[in-house]
C-alpha positions as CSV (number, residue, x, y, z in Angstrom):
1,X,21.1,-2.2,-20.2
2,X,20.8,-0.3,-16.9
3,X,22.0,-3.4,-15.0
4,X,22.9,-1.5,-12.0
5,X,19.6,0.0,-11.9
6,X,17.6,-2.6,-12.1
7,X,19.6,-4.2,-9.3
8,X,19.2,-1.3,-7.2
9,X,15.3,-0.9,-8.3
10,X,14.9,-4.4,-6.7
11,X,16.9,-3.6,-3.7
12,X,14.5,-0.1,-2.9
13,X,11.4,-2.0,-3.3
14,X,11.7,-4.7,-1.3
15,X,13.3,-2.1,1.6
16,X,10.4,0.1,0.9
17,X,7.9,-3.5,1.2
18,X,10.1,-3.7,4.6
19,X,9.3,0.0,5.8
20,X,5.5,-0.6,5.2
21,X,5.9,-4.0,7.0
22,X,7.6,-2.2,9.7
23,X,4.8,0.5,10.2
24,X,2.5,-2.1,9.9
25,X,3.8,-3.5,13.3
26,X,4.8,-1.0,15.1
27,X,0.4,-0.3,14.3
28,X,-0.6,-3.3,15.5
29,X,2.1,-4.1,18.4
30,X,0.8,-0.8,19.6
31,X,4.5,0.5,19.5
32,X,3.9,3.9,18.4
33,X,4.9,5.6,21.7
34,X,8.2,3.2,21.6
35,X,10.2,6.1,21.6
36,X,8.5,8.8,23.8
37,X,7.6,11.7,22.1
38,X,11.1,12.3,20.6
39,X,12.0,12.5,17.5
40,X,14.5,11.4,15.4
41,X,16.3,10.5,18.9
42,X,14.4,7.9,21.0
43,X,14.0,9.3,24.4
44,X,16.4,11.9,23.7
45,X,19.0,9.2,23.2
46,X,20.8,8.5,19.8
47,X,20.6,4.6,20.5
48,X,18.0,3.7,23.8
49,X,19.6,2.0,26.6
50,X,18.3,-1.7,28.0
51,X,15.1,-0.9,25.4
52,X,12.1,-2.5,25.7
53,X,10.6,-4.5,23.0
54,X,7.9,-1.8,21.7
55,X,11.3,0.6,21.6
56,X,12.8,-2.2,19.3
57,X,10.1,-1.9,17.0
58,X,9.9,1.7,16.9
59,X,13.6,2.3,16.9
60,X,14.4,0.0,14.0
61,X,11.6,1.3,12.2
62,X,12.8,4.7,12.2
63,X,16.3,3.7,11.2
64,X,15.5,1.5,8.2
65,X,13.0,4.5,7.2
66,X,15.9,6.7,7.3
67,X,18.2,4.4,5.0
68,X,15.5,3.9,2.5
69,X,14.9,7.7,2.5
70,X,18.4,8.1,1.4
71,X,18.4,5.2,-1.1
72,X,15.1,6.5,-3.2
73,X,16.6,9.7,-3.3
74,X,19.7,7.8,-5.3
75,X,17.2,5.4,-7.3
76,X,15.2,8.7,-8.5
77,X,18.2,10.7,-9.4
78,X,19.4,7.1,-11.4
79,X,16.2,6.7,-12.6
80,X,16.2,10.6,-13.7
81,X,19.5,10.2,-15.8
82,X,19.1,7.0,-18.0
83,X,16.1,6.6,-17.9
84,X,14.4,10.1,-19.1
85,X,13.5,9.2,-22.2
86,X,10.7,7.6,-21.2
87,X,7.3,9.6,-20.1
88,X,6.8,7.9,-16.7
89,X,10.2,7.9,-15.4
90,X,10.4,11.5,-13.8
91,X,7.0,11.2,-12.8
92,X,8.0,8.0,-10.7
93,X,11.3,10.0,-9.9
94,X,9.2,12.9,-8.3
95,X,6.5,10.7,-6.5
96,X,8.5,8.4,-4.9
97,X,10.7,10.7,-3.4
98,X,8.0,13.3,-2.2
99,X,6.2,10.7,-0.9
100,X,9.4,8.8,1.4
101,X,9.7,12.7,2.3
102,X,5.7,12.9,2.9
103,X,5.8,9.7,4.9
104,X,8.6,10.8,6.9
105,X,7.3,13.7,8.1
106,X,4.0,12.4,9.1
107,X,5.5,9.7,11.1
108,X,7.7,12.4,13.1
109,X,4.5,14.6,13.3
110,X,3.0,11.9,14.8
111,X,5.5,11.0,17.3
112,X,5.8,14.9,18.0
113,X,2.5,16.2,18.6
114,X,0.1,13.4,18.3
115,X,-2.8,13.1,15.7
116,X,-6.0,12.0,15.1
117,X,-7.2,8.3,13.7
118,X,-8.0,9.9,10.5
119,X,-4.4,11.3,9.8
120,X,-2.7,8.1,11.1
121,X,-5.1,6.0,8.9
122,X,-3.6,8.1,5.9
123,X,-0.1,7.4,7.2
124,X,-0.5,3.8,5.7
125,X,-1.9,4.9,2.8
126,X,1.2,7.2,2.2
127,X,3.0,4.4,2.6
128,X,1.4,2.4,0.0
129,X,2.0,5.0,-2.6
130,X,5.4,5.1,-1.7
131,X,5.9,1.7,-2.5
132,X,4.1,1.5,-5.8
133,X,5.9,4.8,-7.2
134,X,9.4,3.2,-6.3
135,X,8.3,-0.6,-7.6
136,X,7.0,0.6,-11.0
137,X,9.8,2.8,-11.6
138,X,12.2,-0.5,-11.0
139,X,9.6,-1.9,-13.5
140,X,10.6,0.7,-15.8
141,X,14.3,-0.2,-15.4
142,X,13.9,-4.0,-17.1
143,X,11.3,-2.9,-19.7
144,X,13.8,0.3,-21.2
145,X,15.5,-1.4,-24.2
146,X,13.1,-3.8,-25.1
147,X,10.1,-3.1,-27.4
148,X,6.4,-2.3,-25.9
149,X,3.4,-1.9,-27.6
150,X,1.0,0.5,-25.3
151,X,-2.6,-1.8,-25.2
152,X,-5.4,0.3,-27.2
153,X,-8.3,-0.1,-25.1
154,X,-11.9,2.1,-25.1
155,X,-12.3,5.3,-23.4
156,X,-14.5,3.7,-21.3
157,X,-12.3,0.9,-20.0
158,X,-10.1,3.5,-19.5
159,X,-12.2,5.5,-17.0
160,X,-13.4,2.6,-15.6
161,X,-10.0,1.4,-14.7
162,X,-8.7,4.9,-13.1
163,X,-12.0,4.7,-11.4
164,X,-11.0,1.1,-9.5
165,X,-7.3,2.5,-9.2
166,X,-8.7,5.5,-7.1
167,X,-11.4,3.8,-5.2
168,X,-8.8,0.3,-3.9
169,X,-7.1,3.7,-2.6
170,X,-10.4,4.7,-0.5
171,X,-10.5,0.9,0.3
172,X,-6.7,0.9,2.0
173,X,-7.8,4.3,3.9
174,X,-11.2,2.4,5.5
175,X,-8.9,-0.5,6.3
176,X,-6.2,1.6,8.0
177,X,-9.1,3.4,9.8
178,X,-10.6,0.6,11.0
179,X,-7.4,-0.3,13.0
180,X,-6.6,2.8,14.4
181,X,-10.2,3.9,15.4
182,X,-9.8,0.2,17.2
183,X,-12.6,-1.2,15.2
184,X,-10.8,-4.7,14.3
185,X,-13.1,-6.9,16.6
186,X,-16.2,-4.5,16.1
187,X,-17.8,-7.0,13.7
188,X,-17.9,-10.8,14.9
189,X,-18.4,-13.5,12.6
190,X,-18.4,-13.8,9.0
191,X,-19.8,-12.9,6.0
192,X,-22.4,-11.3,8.6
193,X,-21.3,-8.8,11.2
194,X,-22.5,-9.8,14.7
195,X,-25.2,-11.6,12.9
196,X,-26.5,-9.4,11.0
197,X,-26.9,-8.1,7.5
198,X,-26.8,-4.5,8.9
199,X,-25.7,-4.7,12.4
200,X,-27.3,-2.4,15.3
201,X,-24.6,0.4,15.5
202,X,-26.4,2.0,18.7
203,X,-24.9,0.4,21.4
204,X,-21.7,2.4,23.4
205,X,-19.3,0.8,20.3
206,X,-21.5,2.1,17.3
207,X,-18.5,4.6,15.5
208,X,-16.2,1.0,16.0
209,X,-19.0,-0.9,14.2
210,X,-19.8,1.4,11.9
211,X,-16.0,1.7,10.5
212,X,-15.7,-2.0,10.6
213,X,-18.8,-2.6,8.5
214,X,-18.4,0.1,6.4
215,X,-15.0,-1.5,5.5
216,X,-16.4,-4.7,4.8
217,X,-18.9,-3.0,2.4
218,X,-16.2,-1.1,0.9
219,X,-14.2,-4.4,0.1
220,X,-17.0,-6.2,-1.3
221,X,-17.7,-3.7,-3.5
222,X,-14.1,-3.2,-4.7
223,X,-14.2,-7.2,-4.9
224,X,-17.0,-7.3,-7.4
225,X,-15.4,-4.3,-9.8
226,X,-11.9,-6.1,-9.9
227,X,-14.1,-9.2,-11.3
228,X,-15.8,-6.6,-13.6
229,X,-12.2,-5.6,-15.0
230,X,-10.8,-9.3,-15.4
231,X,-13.9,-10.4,-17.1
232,X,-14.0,-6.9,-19.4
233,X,-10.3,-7.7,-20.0
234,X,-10.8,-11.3,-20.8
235,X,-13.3,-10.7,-23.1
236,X,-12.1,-7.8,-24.9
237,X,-8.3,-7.0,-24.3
238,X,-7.0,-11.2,-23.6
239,X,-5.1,-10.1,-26.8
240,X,-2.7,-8.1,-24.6
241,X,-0.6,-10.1,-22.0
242,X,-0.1,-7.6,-19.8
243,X,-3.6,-6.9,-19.5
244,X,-5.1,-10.4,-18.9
245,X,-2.9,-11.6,-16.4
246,X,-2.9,-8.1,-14.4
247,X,-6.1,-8.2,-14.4
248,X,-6.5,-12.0,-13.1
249,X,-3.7,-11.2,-10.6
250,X,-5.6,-8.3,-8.6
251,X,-8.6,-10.2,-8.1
252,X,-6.9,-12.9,-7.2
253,X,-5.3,-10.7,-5.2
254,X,-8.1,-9.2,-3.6
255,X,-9.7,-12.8,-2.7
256,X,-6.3,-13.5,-0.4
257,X,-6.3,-9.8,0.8
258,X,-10.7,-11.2,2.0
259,X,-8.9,-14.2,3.1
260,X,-6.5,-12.6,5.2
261,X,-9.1,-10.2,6.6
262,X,-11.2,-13.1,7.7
263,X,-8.8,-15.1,9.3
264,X,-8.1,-11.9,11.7
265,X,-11.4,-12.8,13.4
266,X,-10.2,-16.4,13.6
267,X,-6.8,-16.4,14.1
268,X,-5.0,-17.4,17.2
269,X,-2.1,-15.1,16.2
270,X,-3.2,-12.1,14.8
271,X,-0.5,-10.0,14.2
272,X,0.8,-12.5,11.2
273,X,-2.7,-12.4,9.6
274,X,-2.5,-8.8,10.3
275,X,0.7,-8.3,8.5
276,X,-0.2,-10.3,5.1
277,X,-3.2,-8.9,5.4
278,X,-1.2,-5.2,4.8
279,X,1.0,-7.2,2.2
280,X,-1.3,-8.2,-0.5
281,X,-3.8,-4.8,-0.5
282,X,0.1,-2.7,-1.1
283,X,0.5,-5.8,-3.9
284,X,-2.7,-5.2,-5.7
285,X,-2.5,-1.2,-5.3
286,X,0.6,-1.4,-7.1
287,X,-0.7,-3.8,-10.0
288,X,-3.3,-1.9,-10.6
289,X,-0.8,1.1,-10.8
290,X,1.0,-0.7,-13.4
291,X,-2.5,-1.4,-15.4
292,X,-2.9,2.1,-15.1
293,X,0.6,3.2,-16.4
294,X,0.5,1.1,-19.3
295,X,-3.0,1.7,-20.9
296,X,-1.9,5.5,-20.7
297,X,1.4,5.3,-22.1
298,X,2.4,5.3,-26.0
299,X,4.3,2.8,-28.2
300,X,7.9,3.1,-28.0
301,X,10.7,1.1,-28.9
């Protein structure tokens, strides 16, 4: 059933995994300005003549965003026909195209008139939801037809799990941040930051170390509540498949994402770190996006 769909499900989310890959990079290559402050033509051209490599970047970027705009438009309207009957579907529909619109605009905002660390930060984050919204609603093309049972769980696991959804969200932001307030290096050293348990944030590069550390802090903390949820799912809900192994899978997840982060610091390479790094925090967002859609949905068949 919906064989087409799926196909094309799989297609959009691994182009939309390319667009956030791509924005990645053009982040950390610093290409950003590739194009002048033109926009959607790249120094006023419609393709750039004798480009240099950070116009490359940029250009390609902004070309592969523009096909994928035009295929999630397709995949919602698909998704919106056959697949209706199920509660999610037009929700997913609806988010994953306002947010390849949302996305799209604030990258040509950007380019246009410029804007501050905090909006840019946000920029990824955009990015991450439209990547979830379009993967779980190609999820919801290979589960229609086959018969799900919603997981019962407590109010309480409930909250606590829309609670960890919303706040790996914050998380991404402070990472994003971190990068484009130029904080990356701000903290030497690791588990410590410049040696310290609280480093001195009063020297000339205190707002760099403060995002940095406040990131790490931030990440620790969403570390021990994903070990929280896989031990309160093991114990309680191992009964439900989908359950246990999400719940293994995000904090597995998040020990890579800590792995990747580390070996930033280390790395002779960093953009490839970098990169992975921006891979596996999108991966564990949208997990626990499915976890969420799941515990919240009823039994149908």
């Amino acid at each position: 059933m919906n064989r087409g769909l799926k196909f094309f499900g799989i297609f959009a989310s691994i182009g939309m995994m390319i667009v956030l890959l791509q924005g990645a990079l053009v982040t950390k290559t610093g290409s950003a300005e590739g194009c002048g402050a033109t926009w959607p033509l790249c120094f006023g051209e419609v393709v750039p003549e004798n480009p240099a490599i950070e116009t490359i970047i940029e250009y390609s970027h902004r070309l592969w965003s523009g096909l994928m705009g035009i295929v999630i438009i397709i995949l919602a309207i698909w998704a919106w026909k056959k697949l209706s009957h199920l509660k999610e579907a037009k929700f997913l529909s609806l988010m994953a195209v306002l947010f390849i619109v949302f996305q799209g605009l604030m990258g040509a905002g950007a380019v246009i008139w410029g804007n501050s660390d905090i909006v840019l930060a946000l920029h990824f984050g955009i990015s991450t939801i439209s990547f979830a919204s379009v993967a779980l609603l190609s999820i919801l093309a290979f589960e229609d037809g086959k018969s799900s049972t919603a997981p019962v769980v407590s109010k309480s696991y409930r909250i606590y799990l829309f609670i960890v959804f919303i706040y790996s969200y914050l998380v991404i932001y402070t990472g994003a941040y971190v990068k484009h307030s130029d904080a990356t290096y701000a903290c030497s050293g690791f588990p410590l930051c410049n040696n310290q348990i609280i480093p001195d944030m009063s020297s000339g590069i205190g707002h760099q170390i403060g995002v940095h550390f406040t990131h790490r802090v931030a990440a620790y903390l969403l570390t021990l509540l994903l070990l929280i949820l896989a031990i309160w799912t093991i114990k309680q809900y191992k009964h439900y498949a989908s359950l246990l192994w999400t719940s293994i899978t995000v904090f597995v997840l998040i020990l890579i994402q800590i792995a990747a982060g580390v070996s930033i610091l280390y790395a002779d390479t960093y953009l490839t770190p970098a990169l992975f790094h921006a891979l596996t925090i999108t991966l564990l967002f949208t997990v626990l996006g499915y976890m969420v859609m799941i515990i919240t949905r009823k039994t149908y068949s």
